[in-house]
PAGU-459819 format. One record per atom (N, C-alpha, C): z negated, y, x negated; residue number from 1; residue in one letter; chain; atom name. Coordinates in Angstrom, 3 decimals, padded with zeros to 6 digits. Example, Ala and Ser with C-alpha at 12.3 -4.5 7.8 and 13.67 -1.06 7.14 Angstrom:
((-007.800 -005.690 -013.190) 1 a A N)
((-007.800 -004.500 -012.300) 1 a A CA)
((-007.800 -003.300 -013.200) 1 a A C)
((-007.080 -002.250 -012.850) 2 s A N)
((-007.140 -001.060 -013.670) 2 s A CA)
((-007.870 000.030 -012.900) 2 s A C)
***
This chain:
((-053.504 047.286 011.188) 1 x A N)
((-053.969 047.811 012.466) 1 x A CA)
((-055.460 047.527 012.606) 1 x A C)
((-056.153 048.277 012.566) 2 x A N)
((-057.748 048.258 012.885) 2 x A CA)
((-058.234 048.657 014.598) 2 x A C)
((-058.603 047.634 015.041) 3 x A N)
((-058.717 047.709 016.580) 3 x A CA)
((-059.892 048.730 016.837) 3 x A C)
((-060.883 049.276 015.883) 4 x A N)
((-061.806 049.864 015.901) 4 x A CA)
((-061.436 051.557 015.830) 4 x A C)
((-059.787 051.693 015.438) 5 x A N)
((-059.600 052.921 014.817) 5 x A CA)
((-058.355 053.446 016.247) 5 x A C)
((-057.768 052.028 016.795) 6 x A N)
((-056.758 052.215 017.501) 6 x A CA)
((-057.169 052.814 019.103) 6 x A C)
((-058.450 052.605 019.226) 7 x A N)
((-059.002 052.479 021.041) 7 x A CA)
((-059.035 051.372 021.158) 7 x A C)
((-058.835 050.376 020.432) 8 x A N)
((-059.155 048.875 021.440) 8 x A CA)
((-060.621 047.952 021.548) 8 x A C)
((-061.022 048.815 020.557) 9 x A N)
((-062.444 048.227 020.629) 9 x A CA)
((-063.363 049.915 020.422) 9 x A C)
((-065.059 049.267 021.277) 10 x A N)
((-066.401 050.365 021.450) 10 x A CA)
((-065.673 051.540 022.689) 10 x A C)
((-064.777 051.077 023.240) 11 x A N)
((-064.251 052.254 024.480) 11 x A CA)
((-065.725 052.232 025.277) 11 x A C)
((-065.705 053.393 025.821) 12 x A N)
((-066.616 054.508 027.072) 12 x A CA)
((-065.968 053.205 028.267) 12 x A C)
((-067.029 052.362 028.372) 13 x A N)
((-066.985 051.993 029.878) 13 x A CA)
((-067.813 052.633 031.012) 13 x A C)
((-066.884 054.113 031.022) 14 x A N)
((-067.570 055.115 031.972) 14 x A CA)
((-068.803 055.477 032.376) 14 x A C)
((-069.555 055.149 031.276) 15 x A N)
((-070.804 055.454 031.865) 15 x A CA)
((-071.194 056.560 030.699) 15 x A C)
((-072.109 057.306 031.492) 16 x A N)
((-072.562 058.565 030.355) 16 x A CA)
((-073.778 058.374 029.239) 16 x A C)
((-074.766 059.066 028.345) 17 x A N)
((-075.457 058.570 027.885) 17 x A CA)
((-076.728 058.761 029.230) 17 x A C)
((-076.866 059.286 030.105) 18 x A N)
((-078.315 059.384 031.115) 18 x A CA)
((-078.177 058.294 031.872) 18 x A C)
((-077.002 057.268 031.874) 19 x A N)
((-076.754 056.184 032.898) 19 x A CA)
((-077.279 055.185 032.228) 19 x A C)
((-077.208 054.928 030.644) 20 x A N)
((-077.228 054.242 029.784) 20 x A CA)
((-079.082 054.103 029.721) 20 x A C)
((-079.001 055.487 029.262) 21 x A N)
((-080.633 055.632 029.150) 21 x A CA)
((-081.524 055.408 030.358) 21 x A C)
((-081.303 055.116 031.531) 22 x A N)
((-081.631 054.895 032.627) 22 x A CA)
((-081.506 053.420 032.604) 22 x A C)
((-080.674 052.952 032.278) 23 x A N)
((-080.457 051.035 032.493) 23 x A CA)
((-081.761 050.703 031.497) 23 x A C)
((-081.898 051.544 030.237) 24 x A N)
((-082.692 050.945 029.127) 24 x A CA)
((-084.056 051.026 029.455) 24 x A C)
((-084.277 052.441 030.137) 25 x A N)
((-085.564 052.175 031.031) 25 x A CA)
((-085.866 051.177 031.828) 25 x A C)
((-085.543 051.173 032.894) 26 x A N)
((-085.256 049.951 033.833) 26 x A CA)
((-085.779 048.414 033.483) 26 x A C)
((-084.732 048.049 032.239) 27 x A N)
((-084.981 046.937 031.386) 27 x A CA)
((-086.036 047.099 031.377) 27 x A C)
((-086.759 048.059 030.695) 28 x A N)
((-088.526 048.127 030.092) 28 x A CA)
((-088.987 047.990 030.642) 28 x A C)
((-088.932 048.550 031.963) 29 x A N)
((-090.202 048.586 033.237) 29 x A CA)
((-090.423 047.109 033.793) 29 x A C)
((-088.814 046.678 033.880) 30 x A N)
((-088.656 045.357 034.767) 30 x A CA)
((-087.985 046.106 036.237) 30 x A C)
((-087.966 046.680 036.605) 31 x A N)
((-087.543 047.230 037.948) 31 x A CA)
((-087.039 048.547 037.818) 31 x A C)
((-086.119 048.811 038.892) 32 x A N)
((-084.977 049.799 038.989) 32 x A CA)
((-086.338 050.953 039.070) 32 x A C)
((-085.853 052.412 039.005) 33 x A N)
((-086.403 053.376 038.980) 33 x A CA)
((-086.970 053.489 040.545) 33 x A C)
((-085.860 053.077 041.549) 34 x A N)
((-086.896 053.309 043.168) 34 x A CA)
((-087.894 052.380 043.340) 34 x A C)
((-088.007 051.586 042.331) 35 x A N)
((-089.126 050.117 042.783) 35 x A CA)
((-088.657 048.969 043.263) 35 x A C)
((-087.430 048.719 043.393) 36 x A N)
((-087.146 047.925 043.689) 36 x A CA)
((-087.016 046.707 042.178) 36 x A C)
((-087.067 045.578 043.005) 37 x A N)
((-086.462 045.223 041.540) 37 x A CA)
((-085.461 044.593 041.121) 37 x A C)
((-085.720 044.455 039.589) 38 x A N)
((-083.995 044.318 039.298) 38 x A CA)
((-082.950 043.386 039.809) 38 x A C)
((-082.088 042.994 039.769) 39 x A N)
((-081.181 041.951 039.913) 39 x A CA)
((-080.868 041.631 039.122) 39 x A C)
((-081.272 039.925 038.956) 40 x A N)
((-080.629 039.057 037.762) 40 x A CA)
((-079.348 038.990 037.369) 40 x A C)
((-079.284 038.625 036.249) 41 x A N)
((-077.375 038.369 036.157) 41 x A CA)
((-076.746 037.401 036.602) 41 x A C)
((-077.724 036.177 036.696) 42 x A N)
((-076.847 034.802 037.097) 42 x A CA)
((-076.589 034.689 038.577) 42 x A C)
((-077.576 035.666 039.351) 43 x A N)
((-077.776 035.376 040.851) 43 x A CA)
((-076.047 036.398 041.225) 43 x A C)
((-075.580 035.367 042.083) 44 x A N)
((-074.373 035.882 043.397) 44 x A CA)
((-074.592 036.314 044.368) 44 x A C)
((-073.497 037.316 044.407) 45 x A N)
((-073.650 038.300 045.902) 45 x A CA)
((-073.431 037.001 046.938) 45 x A C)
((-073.780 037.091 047.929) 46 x A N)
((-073.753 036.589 049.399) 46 x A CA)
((-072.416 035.794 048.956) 46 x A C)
((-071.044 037.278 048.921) 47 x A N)
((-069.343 036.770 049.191) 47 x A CA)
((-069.015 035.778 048.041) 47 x A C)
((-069.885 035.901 046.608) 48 x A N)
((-069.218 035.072 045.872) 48 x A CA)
((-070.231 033.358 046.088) 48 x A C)
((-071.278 033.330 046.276) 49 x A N)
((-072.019 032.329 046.955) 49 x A CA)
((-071.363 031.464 047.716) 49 x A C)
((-070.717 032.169 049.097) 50 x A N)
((-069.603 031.371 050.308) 50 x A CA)
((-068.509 031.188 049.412) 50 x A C)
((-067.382 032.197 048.602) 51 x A N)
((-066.606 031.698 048.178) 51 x A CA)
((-066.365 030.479 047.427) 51 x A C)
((-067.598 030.256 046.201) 52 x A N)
((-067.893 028.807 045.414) 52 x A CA)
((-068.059 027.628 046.515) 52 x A C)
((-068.961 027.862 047.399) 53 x A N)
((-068.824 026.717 048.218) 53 x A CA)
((-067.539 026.290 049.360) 53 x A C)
((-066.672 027.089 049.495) 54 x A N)
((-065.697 026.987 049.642) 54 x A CA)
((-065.067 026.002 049.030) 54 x A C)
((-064.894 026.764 047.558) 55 x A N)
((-064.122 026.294 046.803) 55 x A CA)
((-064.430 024.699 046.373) 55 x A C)
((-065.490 024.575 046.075) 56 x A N)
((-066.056 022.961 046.140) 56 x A CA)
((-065.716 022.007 047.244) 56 x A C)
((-065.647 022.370 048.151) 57 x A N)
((-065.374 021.506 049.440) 57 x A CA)
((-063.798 021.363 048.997) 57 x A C)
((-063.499 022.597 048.986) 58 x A N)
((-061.749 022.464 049.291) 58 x A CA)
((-061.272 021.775 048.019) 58 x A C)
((-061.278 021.242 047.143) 59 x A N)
((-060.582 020.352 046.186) 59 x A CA)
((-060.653 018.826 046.078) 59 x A C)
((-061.468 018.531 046.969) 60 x A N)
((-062.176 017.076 047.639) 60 x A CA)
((-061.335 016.919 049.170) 60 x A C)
((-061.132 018.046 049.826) 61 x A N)
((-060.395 017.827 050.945) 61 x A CA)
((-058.749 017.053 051.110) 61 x A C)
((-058.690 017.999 050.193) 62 x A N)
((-057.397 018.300 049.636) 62 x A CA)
((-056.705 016.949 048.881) 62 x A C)
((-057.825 016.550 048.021) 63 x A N)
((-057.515 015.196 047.233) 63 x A CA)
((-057.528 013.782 048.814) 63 x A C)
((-058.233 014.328 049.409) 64 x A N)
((-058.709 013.100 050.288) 64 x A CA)
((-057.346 012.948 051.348) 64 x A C)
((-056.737 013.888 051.288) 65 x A N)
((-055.919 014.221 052.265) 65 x A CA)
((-054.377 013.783 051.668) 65 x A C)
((-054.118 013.519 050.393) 66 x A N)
((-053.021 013.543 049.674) 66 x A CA)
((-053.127 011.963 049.967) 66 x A C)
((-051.711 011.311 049.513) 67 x A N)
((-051.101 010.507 049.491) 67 x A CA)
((-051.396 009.687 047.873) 67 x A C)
((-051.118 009.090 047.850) 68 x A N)
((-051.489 008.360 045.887) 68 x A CA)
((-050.642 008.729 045.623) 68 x A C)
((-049.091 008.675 045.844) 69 x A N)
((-047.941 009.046 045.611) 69 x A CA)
((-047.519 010.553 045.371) 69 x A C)
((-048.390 011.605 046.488) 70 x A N)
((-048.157 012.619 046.198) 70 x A CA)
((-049.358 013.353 044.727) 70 x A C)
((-050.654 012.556 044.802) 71 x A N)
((-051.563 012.816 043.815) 71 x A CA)
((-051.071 012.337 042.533) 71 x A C)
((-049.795 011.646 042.561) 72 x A N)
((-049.333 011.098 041.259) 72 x A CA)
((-048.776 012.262 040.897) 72 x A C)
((-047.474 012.474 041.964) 73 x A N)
((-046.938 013.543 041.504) 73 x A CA)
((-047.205 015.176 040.532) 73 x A C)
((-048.019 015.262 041.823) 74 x A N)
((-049.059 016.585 041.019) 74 x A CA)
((-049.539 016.521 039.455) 74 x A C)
((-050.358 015.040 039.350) 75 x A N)
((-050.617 014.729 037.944) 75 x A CA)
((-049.375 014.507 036.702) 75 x A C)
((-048.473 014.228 037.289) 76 x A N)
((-047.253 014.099 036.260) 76 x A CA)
((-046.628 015.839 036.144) 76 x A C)
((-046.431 016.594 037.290) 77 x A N)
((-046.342 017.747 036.560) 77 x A CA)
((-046.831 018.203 036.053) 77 x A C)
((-048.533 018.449 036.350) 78 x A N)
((-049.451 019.045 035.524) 78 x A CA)
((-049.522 018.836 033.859) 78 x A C)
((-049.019 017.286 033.600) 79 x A N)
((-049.166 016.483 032.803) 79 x A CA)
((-047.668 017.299 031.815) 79 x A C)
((-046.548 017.185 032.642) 80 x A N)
((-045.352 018.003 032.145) 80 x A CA)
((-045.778 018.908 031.563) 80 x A C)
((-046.379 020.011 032.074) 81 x A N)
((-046.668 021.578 031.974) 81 x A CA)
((-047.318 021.394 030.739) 81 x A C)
((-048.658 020.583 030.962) 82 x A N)
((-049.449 020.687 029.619) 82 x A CA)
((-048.486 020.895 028.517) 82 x A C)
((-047.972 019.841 028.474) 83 x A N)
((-047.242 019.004 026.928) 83 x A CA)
((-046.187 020.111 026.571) 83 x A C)
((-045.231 020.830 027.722) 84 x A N)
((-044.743 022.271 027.379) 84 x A CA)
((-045.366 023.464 026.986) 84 x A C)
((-046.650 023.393 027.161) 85 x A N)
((-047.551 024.514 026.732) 85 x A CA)
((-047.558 024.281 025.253) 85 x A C)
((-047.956 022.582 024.652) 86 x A N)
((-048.160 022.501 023.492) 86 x A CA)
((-046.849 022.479 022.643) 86 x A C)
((-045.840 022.131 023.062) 87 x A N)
((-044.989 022.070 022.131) 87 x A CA)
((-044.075 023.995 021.839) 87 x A C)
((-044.548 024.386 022.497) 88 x A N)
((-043.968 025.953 022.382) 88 x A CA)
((-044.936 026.634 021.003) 88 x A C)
((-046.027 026.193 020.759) 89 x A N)
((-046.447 026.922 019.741) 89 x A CA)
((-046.175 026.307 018.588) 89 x A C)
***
């Protein structure tokens, strides 16, 4: 099976060749075609920005809020699960 011959690999991620050739411009110039300029890759929208900090708070809450007894627990299943993950392969 050759993934190159099957569709599973070099698929059309919908874009045409003038969309393509337009990004490659862009790149060159440094800025989008209206002047604006580009957007980095590492920088987050606004929603995923709030969501991470969310998410940081809430796993500290959460721990602070548990019991030792119940934080054991959690760790011994987790601990279960692992060791079933490894012994299945």
């Amino acid at each position: 099976m050759n993934p190159w011959h099957d569709g599973l690999m070099g698929r059309d991620k919908g874009r045409d060749f003038f969309a393509v050739a337009r990004q490659v411009v862009e790149q060159a110039i440094g800025e989008q075609m209206d002047g604006s300029p580009l957007e980095k890759p590492g920088q987050k929208t606004p929603r995923a920005r709030a969501g991470s900090m969310g998410g940081k708070k809430g796993g500290m809450a959460r721990a602070a809020k548990l019991s030792s007894q119940m934080r054991s627990e959690i760790a011994r299943k987790a601990a279960r699960s692992r060791w079933a993950k490894d012994s299945k392969k």
